[in-house]
C-alpha positions in Angstrom: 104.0 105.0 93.8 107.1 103.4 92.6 106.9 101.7 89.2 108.8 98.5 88.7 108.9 96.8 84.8 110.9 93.3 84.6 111.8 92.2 81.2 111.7 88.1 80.5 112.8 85.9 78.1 112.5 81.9 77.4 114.5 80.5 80.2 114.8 83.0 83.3 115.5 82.0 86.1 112.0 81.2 87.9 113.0 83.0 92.1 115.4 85.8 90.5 111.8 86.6 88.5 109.0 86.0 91.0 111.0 86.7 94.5 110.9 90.7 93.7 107.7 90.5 92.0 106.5 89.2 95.3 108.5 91.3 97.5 107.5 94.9 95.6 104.2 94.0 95.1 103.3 93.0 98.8 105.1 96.3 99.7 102.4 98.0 97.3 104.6 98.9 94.6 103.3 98.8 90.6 105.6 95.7 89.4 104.5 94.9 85.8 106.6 91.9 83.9 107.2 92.2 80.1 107.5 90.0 77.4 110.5 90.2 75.2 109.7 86.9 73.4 106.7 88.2 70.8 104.2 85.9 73.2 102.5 86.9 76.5 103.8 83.5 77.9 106.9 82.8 78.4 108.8 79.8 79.7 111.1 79.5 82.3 114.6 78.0 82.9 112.8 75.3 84.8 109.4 74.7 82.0 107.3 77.0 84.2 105.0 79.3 82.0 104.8 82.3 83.4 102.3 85.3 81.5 103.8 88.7 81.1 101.9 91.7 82.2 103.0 93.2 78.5 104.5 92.6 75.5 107.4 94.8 75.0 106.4 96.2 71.8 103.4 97.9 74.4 105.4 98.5 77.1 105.6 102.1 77.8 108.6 102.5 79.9 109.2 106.5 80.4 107.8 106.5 83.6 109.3 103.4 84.9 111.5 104.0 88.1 113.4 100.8 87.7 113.9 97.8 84.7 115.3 94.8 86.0 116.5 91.9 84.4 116.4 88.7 85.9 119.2 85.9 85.2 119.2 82.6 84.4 119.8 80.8 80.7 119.5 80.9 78.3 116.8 84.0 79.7 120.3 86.0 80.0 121.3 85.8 77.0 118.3 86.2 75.1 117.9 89.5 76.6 121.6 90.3 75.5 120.4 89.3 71.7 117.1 91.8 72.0 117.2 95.0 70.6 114.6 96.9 72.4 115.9 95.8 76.1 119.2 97.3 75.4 117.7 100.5 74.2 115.6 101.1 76.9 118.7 100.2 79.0 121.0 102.6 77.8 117.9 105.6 77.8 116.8 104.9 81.7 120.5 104.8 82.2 120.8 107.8 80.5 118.5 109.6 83.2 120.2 107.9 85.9 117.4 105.7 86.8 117.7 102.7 88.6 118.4 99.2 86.6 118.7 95.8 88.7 120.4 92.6 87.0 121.0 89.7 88.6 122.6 86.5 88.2 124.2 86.5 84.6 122.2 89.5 83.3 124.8 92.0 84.6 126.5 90.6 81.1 123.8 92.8 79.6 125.0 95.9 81.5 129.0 95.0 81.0 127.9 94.4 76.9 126.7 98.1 76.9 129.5 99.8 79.1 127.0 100.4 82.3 129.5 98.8 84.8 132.9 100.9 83.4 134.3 102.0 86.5 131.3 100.3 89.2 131.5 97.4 91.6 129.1 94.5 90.6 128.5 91.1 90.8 127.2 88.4 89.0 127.1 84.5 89.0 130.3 83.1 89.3 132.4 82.8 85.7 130.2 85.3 84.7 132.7 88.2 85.7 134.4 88.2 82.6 131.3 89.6 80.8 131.1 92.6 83.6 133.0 95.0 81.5 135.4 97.6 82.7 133.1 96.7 86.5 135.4 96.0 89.7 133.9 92.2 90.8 132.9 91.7 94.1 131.5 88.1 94.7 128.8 89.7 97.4 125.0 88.6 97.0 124.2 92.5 96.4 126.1 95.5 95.0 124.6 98.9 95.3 126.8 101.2 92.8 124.9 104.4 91.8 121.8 103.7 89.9 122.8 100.3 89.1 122.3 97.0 91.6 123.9 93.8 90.6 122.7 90.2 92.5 125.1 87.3 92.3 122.1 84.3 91.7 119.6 82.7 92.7 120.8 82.4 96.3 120.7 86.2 96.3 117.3 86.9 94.9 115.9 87.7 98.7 118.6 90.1 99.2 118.6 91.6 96.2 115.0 92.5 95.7 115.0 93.7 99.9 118.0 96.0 98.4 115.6 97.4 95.4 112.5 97.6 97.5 114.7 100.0 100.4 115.4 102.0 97.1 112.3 102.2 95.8 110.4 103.2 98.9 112.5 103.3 102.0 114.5 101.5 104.6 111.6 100.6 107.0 109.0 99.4 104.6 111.6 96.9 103.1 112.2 95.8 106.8 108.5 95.9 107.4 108.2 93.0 104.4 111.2 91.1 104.8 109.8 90.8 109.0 106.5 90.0 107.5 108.3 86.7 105.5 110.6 85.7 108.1 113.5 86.7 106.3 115.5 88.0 109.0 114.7 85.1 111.6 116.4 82.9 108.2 119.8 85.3 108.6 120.2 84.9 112.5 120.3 81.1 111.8 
């Protein structure tokens, strides 16, 4: 089974959080969120409190298949200012496994030289931050092990994209059937 660990901060974006939360974990996968902010509970963009699976300081993250890192801010850029995220960015990176950002977290990736020589895409004014990356203004880019979302708008598409990854092609159609996503893109 797939293992999924989402790092949050004080003021992520609340959908870019829960939407692949939702999506993996319907489609069985192990999602766990993670507390960078020293507290189980942390607060959203929006006020919402959310409780984290795990502190990071707990978190063991060898075995995770992806880390994601949900946008939103200041939740963006209090993940650029930890430590700990960006080490365990740069060693899953390392191994070439997958690392999702979406929104303006892909400022995180551009900050550590992840996106030198990719395509990604980000929240709009948010490019500059995408260092040595070739923008692309899509909801989704798939460039190697790394998937970039452009905000909020995107979170559907972007956690279907993960999910496809993850397992395969027909379970993420099987879920995004399941929540009508598809009859929302014929409209």
């Amino acid at each position: 089974m797939a293992k999924v660990y989402e790092f949050l901060a004080t003021g992520f974006e609340d959908i870019e959080a829960l939407i692949p939360l939702d999506i993996m974990r319907r489609a069985g996968v192990e999602f766990k969120t993670v507390s960078v902010t020293g507290s189980k509970l942390v607060e959203s963009a929006h006020g919402v409190k959310m409780e984290a699976d795990l502190l990071i300081e707990e978190a063991d993250l060898s075995d995770a298949d992806l880390l994601m890192l949900p946008g939103g801010l200041p939740g963006a850029t209090n993940l650029n200012e930890h430590s700990g995220v960006k080490e365990a960015l740069v060693r899953h990176n390392a191994n070439g496994k997958m690392i999702g950002a979406i929104c303006a977290a892909p400022m995180v990736l551009g900050g550590l030289g992840m996106l030198e020589g990719k395509r990604a895409t980000c929240y709009p004014g948010f490019e500059k931050y995408l260092d040595g990356a070739e923008y692309t203004h899509e909801l989704c880019t798939v460039d190697g092990n790394i998937t970039t979302g452009e905000g909020p708008a995107a979170a559907l598409p972007y956690a279907y994209t993960l999910l496809a990854a993850l397992t395969d092609r027909q379970t993420a159609d099987g879920i995004a059937d399941g929540m009508m996503y598809k009859h929302l893109m014929l409209k």
